[in-house]
Each structure stands twice: as C-alpha cells, then as structure tokens.
Biotite code that builds the C-alpha atoms (Angstrom):
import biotite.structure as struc

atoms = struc.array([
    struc.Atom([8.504, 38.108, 14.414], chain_id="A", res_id=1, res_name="UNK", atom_name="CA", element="C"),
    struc.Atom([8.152, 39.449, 10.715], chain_id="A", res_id=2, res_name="UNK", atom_name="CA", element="C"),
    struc.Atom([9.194, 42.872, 11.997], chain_id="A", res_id=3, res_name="UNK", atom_name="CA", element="C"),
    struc.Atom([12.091, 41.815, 14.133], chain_id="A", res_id=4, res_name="UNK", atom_name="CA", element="C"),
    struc.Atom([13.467, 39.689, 11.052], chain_id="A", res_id=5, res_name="UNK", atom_name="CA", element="C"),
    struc.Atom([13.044, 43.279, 9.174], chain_id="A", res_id=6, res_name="UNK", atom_name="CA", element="C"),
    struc.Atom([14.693, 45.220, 11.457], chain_id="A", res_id=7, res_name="UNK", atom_name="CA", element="C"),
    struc.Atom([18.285, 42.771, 11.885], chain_id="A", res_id=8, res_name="UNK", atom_name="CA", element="C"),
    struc.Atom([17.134, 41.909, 15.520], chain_id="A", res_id=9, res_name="UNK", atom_name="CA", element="C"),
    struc.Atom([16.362, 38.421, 15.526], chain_id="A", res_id=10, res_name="UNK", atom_name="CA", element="C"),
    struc.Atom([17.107, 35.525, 13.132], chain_id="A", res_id=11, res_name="UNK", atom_name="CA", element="C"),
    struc.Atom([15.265, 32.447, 12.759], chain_id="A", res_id=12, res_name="UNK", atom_name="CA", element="C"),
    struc.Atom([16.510, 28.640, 12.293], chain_id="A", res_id=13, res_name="UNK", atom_name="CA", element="C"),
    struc.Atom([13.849, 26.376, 10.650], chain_id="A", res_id=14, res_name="UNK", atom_name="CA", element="C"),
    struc.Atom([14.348, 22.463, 11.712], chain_id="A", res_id=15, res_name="UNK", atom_name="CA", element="C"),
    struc.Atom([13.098, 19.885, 10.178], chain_id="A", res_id=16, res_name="UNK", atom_name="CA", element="C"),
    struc.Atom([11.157, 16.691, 11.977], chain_id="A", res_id=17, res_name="UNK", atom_name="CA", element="C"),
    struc.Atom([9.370, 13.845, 10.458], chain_id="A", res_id=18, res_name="UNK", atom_name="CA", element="C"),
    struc.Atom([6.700, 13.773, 13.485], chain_id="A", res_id=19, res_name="UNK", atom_name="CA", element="C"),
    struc.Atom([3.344, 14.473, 12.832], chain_id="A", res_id=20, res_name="UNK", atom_name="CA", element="C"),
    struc.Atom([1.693, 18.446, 13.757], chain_id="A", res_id=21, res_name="UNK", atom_name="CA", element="C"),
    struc.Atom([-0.848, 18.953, 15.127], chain_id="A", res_id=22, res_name="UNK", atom_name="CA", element="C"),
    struc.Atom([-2.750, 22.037, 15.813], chain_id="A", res_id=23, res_name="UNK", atom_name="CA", element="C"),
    struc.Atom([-6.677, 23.335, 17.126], chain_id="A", res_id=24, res_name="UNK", atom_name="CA", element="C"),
    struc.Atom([-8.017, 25.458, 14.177], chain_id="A", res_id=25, res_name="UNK", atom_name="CA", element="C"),
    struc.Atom([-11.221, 24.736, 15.150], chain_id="A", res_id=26, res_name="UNK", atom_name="CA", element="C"),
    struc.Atom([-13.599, 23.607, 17.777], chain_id="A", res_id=27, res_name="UNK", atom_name="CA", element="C"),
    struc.Atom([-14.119, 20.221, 16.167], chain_id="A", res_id=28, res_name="UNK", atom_name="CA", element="C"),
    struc.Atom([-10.440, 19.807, 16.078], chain_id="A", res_id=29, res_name="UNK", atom_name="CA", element="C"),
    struc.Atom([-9.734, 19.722, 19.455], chain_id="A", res_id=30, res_name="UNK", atom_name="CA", element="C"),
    struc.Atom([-10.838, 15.656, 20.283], chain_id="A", res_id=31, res_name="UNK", atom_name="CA", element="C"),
    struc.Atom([-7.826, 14.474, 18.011], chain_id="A", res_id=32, res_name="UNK", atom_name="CA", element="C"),
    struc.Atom([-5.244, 16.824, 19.216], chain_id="A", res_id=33, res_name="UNK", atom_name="CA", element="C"),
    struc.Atom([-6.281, 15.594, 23.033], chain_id="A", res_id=34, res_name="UNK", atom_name="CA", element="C"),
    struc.Atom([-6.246, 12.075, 21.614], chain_id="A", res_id=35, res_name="UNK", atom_name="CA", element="C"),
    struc.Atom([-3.196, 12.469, 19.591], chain_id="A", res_id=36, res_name="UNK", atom_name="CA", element="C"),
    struc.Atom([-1.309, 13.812, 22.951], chain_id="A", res_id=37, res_name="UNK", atom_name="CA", element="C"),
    struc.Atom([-2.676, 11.311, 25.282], chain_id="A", res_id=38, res_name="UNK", atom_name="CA", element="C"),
    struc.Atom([-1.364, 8.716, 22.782], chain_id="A", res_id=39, res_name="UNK", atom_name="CA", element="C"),
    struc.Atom([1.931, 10.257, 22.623], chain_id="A", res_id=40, res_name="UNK", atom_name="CA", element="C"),
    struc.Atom([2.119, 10.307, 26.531], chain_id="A", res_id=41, res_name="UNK", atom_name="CA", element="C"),
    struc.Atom([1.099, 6.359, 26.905], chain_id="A", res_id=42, res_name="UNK", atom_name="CA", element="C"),
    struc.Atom([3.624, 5.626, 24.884], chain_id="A", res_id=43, res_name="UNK", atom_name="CA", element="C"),
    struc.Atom([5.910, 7.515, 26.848], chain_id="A", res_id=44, res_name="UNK", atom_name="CA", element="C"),
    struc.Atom([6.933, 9.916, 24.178], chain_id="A", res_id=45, res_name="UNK", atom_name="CA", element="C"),
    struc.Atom([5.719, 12.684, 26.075], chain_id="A", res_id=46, res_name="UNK", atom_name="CA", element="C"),
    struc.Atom([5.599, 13.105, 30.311], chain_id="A", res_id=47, res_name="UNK", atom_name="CA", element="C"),
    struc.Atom([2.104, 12.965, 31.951], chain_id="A", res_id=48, res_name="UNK", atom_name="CA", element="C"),
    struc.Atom([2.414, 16.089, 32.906], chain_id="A", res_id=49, res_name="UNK", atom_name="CA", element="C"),
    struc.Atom([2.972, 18.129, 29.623], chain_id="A", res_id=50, res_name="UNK", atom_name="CA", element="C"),
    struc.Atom([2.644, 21.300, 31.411], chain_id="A", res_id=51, res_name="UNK", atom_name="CA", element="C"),
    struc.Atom([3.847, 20.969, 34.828], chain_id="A", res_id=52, res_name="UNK", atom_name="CA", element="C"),
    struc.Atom([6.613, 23.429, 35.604], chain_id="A", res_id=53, res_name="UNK", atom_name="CA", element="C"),
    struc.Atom([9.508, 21.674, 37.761], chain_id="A", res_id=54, res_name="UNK", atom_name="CA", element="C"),
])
C-alpha cells in the first residue's frame, strides 16, 4: 500500500469506529478473538456464518 500511496495510484480514507479490535498476534491470542466473535454473533451483531460467501 505504502508504495501505491507513493506513486499517486491509490488513496486511502481512514474511518473512525468506537468498536473494539481485535487481532491474533500470537498463539495465545487466538481463544479471545474466537470468544470475542462468537459473542458478537449471539448477539446478533455479526451472521453465523462470518465467512460464508452468498
């Protein structure tokens, strides 16, 4: 991305959100991301099926 930014050929727009991020750095990270989404989806937040193409 940095070199496309360089070069003119892409732009990028930044947006804001006030929900949490979460992201697998490590191995021991992993069982609260998959808890974290599986909340999210029981709540209905997110679909079951995160992943299933349509």
């Amino acid at each position: 991305m940095d070199e496309l930014l360089n070069e003119g050929k892409a732009t990028v727009q930044v947006l804001k959100s006030l929900d949490k991020w979460y992201g697998v750095t490590y191995k021991e990270d992993k069982p609260v991301v998959v808890a974290a989404i599986q909340s999210l989806k029981d709540s209905g937040l997110y679909p079951e099926k995160l992943w299933e193409e349509k």
